[in-house]
C-alpha atoms as an extended CHARMM CRD file, in Angstrom:
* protein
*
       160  EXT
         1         1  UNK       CA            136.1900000000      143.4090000000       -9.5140000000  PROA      1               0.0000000000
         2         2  UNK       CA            133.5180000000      145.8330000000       -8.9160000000  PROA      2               0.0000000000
         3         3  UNK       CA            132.4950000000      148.4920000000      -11.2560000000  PROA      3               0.0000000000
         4         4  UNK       CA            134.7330000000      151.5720000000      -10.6000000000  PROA      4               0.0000000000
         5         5  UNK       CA            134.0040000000      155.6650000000      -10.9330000000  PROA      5               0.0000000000
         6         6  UNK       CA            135.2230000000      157.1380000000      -14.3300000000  PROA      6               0.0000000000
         7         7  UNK       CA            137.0070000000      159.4490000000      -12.4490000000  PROA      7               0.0000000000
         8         8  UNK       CA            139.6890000000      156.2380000000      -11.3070000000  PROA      8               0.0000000000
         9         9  UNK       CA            141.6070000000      154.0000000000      -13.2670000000  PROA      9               0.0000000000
        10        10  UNK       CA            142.6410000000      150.7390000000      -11.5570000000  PROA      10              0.0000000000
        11        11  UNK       CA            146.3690000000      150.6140000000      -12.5300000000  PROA      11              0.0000000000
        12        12  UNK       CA            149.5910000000      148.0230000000      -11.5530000000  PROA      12              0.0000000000
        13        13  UNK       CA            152.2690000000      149.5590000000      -10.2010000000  PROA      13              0.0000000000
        14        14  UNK       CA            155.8010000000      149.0760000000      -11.4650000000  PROA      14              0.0000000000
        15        15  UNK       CA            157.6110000000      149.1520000000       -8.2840000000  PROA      15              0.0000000000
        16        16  UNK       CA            155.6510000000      145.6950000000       -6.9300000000  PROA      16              0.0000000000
        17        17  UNK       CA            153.3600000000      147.3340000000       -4.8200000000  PROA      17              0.0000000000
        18        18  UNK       CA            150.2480000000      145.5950000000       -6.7160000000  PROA      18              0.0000000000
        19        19  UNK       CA            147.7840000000      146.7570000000       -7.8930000000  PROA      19              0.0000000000
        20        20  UNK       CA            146.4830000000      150.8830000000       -7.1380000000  PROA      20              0.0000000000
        21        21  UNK       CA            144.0410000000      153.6300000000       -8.2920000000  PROA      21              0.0000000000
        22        22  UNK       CA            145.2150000000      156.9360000000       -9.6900000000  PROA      22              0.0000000000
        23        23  UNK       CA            142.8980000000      160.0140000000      -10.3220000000  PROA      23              0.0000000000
        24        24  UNK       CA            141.6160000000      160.9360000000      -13.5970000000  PROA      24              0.0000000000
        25        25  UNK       CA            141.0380000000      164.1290000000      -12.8020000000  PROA      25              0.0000000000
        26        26  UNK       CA            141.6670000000      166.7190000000      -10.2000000000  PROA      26              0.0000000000
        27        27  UNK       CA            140.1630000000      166.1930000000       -6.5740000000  PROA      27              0.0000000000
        28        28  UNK       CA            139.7960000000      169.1320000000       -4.0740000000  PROA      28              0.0000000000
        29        29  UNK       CA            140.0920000000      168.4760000000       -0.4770000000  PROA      29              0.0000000000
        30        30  UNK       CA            137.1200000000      167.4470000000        1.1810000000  PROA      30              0.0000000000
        31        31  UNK       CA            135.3800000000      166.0010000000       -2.3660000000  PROA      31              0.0000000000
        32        32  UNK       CA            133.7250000000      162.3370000000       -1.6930000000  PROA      32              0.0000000000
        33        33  UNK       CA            135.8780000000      159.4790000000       -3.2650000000  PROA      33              0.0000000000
        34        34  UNK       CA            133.8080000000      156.4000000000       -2.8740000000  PROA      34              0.0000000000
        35        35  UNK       CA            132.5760000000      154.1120000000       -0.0850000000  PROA      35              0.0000000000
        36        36  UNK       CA            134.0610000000      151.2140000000        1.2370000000  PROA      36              0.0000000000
        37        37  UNK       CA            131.6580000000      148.0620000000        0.8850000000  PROA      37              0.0000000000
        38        38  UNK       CA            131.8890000000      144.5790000000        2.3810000000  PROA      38              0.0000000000
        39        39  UNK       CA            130.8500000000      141.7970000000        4.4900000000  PROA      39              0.0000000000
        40        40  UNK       CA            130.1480000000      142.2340000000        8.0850000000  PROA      40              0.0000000000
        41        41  UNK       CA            132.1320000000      139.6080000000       10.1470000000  PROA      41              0.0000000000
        42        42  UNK       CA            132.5180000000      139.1490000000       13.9170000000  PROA      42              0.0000000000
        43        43  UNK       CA            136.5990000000      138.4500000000       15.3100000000  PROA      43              0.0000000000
        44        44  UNK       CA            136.1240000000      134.7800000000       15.2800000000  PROA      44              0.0000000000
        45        45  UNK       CA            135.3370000000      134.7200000000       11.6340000000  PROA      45              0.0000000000
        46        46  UNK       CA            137.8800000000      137.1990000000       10.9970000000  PROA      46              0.0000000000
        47        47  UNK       CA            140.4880000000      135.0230000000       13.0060000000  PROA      47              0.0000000000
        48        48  UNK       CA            139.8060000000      132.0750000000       10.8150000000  PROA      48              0.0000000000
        49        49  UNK       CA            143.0880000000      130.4750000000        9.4170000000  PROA      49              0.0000000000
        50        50  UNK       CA            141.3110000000      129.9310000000        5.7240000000  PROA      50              0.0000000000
        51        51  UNK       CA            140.3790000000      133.4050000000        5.2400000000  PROA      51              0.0000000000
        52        52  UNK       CA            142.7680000000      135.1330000000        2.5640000000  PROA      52              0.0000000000
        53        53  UNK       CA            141.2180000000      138.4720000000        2.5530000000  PROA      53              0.0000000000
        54        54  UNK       CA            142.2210000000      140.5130000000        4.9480000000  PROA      54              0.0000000000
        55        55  UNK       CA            141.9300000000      143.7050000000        4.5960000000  PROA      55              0.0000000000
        56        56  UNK       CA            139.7520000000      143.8540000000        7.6160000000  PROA      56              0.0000000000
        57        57  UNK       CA            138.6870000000      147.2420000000        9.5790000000  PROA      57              0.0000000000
        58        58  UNK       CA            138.2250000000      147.3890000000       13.0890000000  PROA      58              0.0000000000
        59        59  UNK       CA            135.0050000000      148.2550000000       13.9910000000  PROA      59              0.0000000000
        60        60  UNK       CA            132.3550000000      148.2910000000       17.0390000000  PROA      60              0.0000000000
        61        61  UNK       CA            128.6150000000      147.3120000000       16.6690000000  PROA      61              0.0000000000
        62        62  UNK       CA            125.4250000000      147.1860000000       17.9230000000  PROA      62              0.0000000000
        63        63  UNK       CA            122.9760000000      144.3530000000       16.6120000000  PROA      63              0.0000000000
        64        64  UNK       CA            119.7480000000      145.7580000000       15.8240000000  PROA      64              0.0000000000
        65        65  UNK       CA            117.1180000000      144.8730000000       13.1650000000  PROA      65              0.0000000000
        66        66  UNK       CA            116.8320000000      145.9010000000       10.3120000000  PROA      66              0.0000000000
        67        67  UNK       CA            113.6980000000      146.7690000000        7.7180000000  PROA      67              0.0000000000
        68        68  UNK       CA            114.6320000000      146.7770000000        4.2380000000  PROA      68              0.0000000000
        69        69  UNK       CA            113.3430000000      150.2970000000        3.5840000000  PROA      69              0.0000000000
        70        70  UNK       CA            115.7840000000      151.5600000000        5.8840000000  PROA      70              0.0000000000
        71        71  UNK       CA            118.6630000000      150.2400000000        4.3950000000  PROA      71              0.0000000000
        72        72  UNK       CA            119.8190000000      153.5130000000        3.0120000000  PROA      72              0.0000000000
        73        73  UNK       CA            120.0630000000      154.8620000000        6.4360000000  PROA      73              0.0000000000
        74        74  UNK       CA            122.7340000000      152.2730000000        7.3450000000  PROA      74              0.0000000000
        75        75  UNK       CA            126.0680000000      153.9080000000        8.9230000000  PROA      75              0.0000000000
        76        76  UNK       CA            129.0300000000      152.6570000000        6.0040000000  PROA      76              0.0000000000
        77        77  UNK       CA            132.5130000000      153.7710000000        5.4250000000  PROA      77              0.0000000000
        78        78  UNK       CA            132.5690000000      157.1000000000        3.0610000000  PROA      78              0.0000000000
        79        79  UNK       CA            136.2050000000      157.5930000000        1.8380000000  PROA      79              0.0000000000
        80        80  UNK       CA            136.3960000000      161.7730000000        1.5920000000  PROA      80              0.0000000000
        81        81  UNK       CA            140.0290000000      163.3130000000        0.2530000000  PROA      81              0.0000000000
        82        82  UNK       CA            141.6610000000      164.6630000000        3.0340000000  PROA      82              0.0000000000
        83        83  UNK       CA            144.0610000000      166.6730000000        0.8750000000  PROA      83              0.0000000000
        84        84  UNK       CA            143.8940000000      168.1880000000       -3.1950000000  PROA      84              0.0000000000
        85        85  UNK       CA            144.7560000000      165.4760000000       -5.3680000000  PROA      85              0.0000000000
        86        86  UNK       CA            146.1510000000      166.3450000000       -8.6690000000  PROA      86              0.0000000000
        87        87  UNK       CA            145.0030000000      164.4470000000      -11.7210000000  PROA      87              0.0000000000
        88        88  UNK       CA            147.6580000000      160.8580000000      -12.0990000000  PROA      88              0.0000000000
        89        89  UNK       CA            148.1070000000      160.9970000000       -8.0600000000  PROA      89              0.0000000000
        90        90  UNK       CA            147.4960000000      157.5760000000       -6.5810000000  PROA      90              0.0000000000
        91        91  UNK       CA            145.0410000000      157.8640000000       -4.0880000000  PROA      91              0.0000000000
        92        92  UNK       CA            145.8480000000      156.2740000000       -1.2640000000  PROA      92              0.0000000000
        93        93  UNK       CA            143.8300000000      155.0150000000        2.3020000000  PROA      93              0.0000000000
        94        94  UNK       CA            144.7400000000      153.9730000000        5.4030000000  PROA      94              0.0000000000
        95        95  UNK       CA            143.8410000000      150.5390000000        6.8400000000  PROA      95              0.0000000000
        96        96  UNK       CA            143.8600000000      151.0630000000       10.6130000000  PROA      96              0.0000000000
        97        97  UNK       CA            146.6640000000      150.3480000000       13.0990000000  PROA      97              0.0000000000
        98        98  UNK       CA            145.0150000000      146.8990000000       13.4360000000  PROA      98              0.0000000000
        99        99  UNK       CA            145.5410000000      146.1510000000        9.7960000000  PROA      99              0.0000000000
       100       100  UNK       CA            149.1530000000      147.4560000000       10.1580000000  PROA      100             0.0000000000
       101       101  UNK       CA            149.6260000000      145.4590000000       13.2110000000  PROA      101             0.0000000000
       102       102  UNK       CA            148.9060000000      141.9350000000       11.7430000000  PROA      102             0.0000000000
       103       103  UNK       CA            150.7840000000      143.6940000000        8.3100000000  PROA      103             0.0000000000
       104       104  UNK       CA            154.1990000000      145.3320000000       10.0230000000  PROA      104             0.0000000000
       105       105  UNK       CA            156.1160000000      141.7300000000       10.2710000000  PROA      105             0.0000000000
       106       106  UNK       CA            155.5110000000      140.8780000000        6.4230000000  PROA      106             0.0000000000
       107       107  UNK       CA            156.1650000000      144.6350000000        5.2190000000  PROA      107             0.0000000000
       108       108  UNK       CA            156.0300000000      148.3170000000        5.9020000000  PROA      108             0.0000000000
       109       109  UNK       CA            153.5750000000      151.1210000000        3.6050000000  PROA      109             0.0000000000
       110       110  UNK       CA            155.7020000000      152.7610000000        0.3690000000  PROA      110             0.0000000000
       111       111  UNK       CA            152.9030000000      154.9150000000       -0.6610000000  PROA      111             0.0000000000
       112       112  UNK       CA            155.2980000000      157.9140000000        0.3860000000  PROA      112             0.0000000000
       113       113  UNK       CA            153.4660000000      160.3690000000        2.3010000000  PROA      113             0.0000000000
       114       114  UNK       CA            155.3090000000      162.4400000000        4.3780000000  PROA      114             0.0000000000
       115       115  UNK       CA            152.1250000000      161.5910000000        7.0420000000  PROA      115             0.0000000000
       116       116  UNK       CA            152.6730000000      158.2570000000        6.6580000000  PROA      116             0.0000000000
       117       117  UNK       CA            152.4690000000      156.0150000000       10.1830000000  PROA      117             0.0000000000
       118       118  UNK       CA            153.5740000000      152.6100000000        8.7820000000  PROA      118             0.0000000000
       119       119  UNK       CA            156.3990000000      154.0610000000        6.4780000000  PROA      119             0.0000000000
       120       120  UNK       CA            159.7680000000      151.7190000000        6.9700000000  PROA      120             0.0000000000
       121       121  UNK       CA            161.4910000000      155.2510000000        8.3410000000  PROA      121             0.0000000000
       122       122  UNK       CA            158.8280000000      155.8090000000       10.7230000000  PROA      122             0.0000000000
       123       123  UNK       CA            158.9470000000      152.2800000000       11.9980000000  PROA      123             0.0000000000
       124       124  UNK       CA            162.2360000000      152.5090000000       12.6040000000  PROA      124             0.0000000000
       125       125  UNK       CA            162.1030000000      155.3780000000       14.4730000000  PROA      125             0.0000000000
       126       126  UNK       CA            159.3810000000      153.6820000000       16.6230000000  PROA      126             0.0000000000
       127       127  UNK       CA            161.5550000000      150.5200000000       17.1450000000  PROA      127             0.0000000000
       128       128  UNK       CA            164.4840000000      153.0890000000       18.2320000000  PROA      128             0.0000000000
       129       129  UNK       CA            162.2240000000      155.0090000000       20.3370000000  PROA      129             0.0000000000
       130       130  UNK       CA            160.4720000000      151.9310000000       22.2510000000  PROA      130             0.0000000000
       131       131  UNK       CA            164.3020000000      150.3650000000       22.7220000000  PROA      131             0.0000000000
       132       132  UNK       CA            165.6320000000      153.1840000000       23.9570000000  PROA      132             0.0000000000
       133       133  UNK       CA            162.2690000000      153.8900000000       26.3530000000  PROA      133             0.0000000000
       134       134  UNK       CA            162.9650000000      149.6520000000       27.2760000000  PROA      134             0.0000000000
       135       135  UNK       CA            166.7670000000      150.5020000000       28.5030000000  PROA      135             0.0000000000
       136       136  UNK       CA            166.0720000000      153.0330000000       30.9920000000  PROA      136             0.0000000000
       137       137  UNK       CA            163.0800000000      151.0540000000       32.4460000000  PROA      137             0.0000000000
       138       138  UNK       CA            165.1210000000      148.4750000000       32.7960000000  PROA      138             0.0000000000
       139       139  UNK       CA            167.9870000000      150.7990000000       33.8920000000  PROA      139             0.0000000000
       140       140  UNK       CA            165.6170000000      151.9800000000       36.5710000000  PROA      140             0.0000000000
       141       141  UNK       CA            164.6810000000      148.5910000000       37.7590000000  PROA      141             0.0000000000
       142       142  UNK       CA            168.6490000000      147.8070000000       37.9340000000  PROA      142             0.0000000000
       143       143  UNK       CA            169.0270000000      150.8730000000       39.9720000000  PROA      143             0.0000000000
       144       144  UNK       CA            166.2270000000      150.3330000000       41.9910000000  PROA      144             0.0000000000
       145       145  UNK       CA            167.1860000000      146.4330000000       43.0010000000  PROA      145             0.0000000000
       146       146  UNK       CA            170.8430000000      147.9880000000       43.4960000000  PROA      146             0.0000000000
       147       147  UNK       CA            169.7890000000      150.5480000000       45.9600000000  PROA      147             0.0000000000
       148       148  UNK       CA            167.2310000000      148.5480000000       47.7680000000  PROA      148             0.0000000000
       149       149  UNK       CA            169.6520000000      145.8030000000       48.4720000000  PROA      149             0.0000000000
       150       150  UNK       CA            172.0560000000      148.2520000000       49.5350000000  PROA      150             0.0000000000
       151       151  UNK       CA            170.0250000000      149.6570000000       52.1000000000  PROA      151             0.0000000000
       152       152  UNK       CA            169.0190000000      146.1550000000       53.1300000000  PROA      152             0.0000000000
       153       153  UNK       CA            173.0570000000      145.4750000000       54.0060000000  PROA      153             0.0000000000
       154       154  UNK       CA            172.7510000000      148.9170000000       56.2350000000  PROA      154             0.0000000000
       155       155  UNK       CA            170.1990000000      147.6280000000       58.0770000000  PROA      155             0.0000000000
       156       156  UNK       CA            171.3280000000      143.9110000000       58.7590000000  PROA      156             0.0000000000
       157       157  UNK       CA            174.9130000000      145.8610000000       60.2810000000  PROA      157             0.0000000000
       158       158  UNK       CA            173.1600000000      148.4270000000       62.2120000000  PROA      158             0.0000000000
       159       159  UNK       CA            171.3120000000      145.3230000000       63.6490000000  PROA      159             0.0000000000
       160       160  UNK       CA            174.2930000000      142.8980000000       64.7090000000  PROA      160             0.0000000000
């Protein structure tokens, strides 16, 4: 595990989540947190059935070399709190909605925020939401069919 900022402690939680990070002290809105290192990987390497880490971000680039005294200016991922966090919060990130996507079948996100897209409550809702949007398409096709056949009969007696 990489070194991490006195101002974290890597903790395990007791409800089985795994393992977290909590705040050691208090962080204000807008403070930087850390940055998000890793390898760079294209989708086919990503897609590979013996890769176990996945906690993969979707991401868009343009190949370009690079000098090694411009490393610094690289583009990374800076992790900035987007609300206070009081000191023995666990601070929490979100993965991406392509994370969640491959994620959502094995388990939904209990880290509680009332913000929360991936929560089991909200996922629900958005299995409801996309059922309920599925019957009345498909009510509308059925209606459709039923009315187009219908004036198909109309015709075929107007004709005899």
């Amino acid at each position: 595990m990489s070194q991490i900022s006195p101002h974290f402690k890597v903790f395990r939680t007791c409800d089985g989540r795994g393992w977290a990070v909590r705040a050691l002290r208090n962080i204000r809105k807008g403070a930087f947190i850390g940055e998000y290192t890793g390898e760079l990987l294209c989708d086919a390497e990503t897609a590979r059935p013996e890769r176990t880490d996945t906690y993969f971000f979707e991401t868009r680039v343009v190949g370009m070399v690079v000098w090694e005294a411009q490393l610094e200016q690289l583009n990374h991922i800076c992790i900035f709190a987007t609300e206070n966090i009081p000191k023995g919060k666990e601070i929490t990130i979100s993965y991406g909605q392509s994370w969640w996507d491959a994620k959502l079948p094995q388990f939904s996100c209990r880290c509680g925020h009332a913000n929360c897209e991936y929560s089991e409550d909200r996922r629900k809702t958005e299995l409801q939401r996309l059922a309920a949007e599925m019957a009345a398409e498909l009510q509308a096709r059925s209606a459709s069919t039923v009315s187009s056949s219908s004036s198909d009969d109309s015709d075929e007696k107007r004709s005899v």
